[in-house]
C-alpha positions as CSV (number, residue, x, y, z in Angstrom):
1,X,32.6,-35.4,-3.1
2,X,32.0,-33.4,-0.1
3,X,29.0,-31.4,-1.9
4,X,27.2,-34.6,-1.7
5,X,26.1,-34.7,2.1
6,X,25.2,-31.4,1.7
7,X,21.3,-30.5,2.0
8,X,20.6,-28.0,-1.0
9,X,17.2,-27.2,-0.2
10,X,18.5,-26.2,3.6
11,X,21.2,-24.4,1.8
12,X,18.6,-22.1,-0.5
13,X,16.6,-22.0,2.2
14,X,19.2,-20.5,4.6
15,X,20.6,-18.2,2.0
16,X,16.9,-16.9,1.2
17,X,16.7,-16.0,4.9
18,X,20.1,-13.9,5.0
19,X,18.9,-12.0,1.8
20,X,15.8,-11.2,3.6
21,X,17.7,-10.0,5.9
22,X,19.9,-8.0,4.6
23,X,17.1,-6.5,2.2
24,X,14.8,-5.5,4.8
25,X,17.6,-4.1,7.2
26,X,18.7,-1.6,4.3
27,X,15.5,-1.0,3.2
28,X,14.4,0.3,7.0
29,X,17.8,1.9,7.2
30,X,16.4,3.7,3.6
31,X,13.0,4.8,5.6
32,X,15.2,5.8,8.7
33,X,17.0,8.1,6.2
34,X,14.6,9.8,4.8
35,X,12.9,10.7,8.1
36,X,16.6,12.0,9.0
37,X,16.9,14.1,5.7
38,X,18.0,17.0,8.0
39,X,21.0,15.2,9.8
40,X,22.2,13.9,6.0
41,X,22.1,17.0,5.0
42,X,24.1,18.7,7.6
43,X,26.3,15.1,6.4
44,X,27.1,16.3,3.3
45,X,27.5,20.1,4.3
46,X,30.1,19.2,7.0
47,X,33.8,19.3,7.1
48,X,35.9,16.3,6.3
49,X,32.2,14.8,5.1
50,X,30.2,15.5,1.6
51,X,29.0,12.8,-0.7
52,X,31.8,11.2,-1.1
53,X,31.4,10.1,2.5
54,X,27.6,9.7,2.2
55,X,28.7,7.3,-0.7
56,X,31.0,5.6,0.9
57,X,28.2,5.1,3.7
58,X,26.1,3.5,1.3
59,X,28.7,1.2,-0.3
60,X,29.9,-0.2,3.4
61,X,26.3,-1.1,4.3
62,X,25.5,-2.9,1.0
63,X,29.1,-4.6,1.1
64,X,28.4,-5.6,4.6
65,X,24.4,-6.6,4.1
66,X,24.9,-8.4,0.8
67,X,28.7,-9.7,0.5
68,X,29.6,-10.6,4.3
69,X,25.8,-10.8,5.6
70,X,24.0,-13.5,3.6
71,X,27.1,-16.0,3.1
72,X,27.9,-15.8,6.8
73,X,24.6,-16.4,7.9
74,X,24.0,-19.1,5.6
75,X,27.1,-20.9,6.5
76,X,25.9,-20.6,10.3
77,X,22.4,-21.3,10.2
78,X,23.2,-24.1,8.5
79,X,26.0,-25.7,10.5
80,X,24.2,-25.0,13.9
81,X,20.8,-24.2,13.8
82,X,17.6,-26.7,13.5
83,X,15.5,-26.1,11.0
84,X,12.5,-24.6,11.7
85,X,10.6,-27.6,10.0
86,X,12.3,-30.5,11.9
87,X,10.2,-33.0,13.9
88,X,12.4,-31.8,16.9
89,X,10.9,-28.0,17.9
90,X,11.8,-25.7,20.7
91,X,8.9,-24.9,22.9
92,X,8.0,-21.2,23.8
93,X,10.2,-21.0,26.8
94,X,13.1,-23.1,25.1
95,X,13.1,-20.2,21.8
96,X,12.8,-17.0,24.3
97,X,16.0,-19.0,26.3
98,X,17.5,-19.1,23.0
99,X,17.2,-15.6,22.2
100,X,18.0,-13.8,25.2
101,X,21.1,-15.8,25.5
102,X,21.9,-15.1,21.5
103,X,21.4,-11.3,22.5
104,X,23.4,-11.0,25.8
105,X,26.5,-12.7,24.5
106,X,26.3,-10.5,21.7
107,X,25.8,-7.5,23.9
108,X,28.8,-8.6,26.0
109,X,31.3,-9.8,22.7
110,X,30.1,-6.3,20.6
111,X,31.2,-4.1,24.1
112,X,34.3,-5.8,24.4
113,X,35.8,-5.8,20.9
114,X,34.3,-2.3,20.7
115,X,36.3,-1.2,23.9
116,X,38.8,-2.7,22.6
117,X,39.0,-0.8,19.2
118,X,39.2,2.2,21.0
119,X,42.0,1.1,22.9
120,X,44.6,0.4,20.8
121,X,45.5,2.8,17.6
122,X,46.4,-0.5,15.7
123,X,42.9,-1.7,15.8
124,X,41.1,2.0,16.0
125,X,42.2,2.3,12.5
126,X,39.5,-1.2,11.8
127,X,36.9,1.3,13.5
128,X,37.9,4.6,12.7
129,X,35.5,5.2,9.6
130,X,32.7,4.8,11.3
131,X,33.4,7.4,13.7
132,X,33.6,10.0,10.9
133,X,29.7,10.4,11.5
134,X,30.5,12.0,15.1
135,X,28.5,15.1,15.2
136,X,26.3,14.3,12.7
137,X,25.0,10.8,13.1
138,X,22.3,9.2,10.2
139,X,20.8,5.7,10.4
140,X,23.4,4.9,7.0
141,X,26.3,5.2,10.0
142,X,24.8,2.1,11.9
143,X,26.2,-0.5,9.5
144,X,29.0,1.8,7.9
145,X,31.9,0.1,8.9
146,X,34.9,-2.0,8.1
147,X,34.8,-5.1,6.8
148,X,37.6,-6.1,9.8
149,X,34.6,-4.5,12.2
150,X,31.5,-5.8,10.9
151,X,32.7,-9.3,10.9
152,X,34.8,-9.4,14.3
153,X,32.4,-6.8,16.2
154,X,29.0,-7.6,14.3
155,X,28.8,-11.6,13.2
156,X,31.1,-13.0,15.7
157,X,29.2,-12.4,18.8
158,X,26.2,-13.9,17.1
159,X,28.1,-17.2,15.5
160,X,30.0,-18.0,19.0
161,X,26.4,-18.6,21.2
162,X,25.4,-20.8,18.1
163,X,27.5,-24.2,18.6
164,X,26.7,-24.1,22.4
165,X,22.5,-23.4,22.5
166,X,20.0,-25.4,20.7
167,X,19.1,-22.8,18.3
168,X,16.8,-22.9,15.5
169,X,16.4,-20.3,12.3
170,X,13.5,-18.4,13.3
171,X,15.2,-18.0,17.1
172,X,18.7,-16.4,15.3
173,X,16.4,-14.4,12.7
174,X,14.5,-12.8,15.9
175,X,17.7,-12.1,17.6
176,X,19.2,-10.8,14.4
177,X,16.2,-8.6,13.8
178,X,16.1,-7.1,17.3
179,X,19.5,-5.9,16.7
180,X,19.2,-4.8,13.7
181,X,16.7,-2.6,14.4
182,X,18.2,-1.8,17.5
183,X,21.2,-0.6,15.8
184,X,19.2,1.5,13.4
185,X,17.7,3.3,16.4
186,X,20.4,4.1,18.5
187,X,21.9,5.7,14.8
188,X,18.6,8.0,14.5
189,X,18.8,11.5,16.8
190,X,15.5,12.2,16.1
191,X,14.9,9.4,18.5
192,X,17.3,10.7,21.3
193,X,14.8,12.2,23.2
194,X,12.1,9.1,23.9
195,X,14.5,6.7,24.0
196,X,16.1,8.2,27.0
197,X,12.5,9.1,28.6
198,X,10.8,5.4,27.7
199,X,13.8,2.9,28.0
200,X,15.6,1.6,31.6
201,X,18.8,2.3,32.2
202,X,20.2,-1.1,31.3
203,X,19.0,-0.6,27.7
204,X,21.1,1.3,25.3
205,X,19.1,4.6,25.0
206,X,19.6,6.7,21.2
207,X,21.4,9.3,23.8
208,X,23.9,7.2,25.0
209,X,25.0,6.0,21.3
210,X,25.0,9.7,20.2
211,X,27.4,10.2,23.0
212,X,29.7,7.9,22.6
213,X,29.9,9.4,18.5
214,X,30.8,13.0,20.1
215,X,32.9,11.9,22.9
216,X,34.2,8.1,21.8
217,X,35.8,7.7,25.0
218,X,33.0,6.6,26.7
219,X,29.6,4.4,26.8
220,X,31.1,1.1,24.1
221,X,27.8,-0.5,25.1
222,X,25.2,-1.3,21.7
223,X,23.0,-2.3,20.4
224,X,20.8,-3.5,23.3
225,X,22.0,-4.2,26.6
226,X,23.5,-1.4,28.5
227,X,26.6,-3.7,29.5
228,X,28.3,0.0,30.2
229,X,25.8,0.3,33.1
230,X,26.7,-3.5,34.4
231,X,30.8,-2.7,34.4
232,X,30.3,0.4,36.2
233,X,28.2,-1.4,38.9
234,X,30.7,-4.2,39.6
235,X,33.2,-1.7,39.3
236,X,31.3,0.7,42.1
237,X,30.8,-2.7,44.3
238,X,34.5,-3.5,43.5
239,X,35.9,-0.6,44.0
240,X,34.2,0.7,47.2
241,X,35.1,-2.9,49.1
242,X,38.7,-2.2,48.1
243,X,38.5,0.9,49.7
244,X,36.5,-0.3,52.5
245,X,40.0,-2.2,53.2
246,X,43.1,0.6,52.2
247,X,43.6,2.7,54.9
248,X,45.8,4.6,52.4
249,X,43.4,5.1,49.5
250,X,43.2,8.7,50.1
251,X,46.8,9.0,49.5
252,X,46.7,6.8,46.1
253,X,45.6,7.6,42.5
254,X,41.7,6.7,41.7
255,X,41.7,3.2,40.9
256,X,39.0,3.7,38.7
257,X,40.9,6.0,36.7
258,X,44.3,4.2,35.7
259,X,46.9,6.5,34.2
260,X,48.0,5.0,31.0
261,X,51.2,7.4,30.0
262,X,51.9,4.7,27.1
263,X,53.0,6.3,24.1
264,X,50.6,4.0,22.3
265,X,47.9,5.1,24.6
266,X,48.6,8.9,23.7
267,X,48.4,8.3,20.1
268,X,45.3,7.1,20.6
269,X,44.0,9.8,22.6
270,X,45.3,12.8,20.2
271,X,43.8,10.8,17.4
272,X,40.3,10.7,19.4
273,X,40.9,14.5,20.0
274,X,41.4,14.7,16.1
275,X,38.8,13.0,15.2
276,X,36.2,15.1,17.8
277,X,37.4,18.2,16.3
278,X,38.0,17.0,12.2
279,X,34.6,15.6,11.9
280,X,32.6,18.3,13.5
């Protein structure tokens, strides 16, 4: 049988690790909530919102934690990491490598399947319940989303660094942790202001979340880096040595600014305008 190569005390072990996971994420995203009791609040008052919304919140993030969560991450931390007991440990340098690579290509991965949710109306519709928490935006809304998003958008990014970097446990539970927690914070207005006072501009500021919720045409970057700020600075550098060399860029549209007159693209722009006004 296969079952029989199969490590069962790794097994437990892993799975143990996802449910702590999973239980202390929704238990800080229950702590977050109740320091956020005014933005719930004006959740349940507002139109196309109430408690059955709020409830659904709640279901998505427990569905997600608990049902997608721990199995994925045991699966993966089983397959591909080294266990944090083996003879064979990372050094300090080799573990920070480890993490900072787990949490850029996730940074990168998350921005583009993000972008590209809001780019096409046949994958919006993966992304779209999320964005009912526009205006008013609680920490429940970090992790309230489809199962389609939370595994393409959220796990993937994570599971794709794994094969490739010598990883151990306790190196993907930081990573996971940071953005977790990052997640929660850019999901908390109360937080908007020192966010954008105390973090650099290539971290994902509180603000810059709560913008893309009111505008969600803009800033795709989360949880951590601000990968937003890196495409508009190759773009700038990009863009200003093409013009360096047009002689008749004056007389042509902004290449920054492609005009998509799709009919797919405008469906998806009058159901971003629908969604701005329906969920206010």
């Amino acid at each position: 049988m296969v079952l029989e190569g199969l490590n069962s005390d790794r097994i437990y072990a892993s799975a143990r690790q996802g449910f702590d996971m999973a239980f202390w994420t929704f238990l800080l995203t229950l702590c977050l909530e109740v320091w956020s009791l005014d933005t719930v609040k004006n959740v349940l008052k507002q139109k196309g919102g109430g408690l059955p919304l709020y409830g659904a919140a709640i279901f998505s993030n427990l569905r997600n934690h608990f049902l997608f969560g721990i199995p994925i991450y045991t699966v993966a931390a089983y397959l591909f990491c080294c266990d944090d007991n083996d003879e064979v440990t990372l050094t300090s340098s080799e573990r920070l490598t480890s993490i900072a690579s787990i949490l850029f290509v996730q940074s990168v991965c998350f921005y583009t399947a993000h972008r590209a949710f809001h780019s096409n109306p046949n994958w919006y519709k993966y992304h779209r319940f999320h964005h009912r928490f526009n205006t008013n935006v609680p920490p429940m809304a970090a992790n309230a989303v489809s199962p389609v998003e939370y595994v393409f958008a959220y796990i993937l990014p994570f599971t794709l660094t794994l094969p490739i970097l010598h990883v151990d446990t306790l190196s993907l539970r930081i990573a996971l942790s940071i953005v977790s927690v990052s997640n929660l914070m850019i999901h908390t207005p109360k937080l908007s202001a020192v966010s954008e006072r105390l973090l650099p501009v290539w971290i994902v500021s509180t603000d810059d979340h709560l913008e893309h919720h009111r505008k969600l045409n803009t800033k795709y970057a989360a949880p951590t880096f601000n990968v937003d700020y890196l495409v508009d600075w190759i773009e700038e550098r990009y863009f200003q040595k093409q013009e360096e060399t047009n002689d008749d860029s004056t007389s042509s549209p902004d290449p920054k600014k492609p005009q998509d007159t799709s009919t797919s693209h405008k469906r998806l722009e009058n159901t971003h305008k629908n969604d701005t006004l329906k969920f206010h």
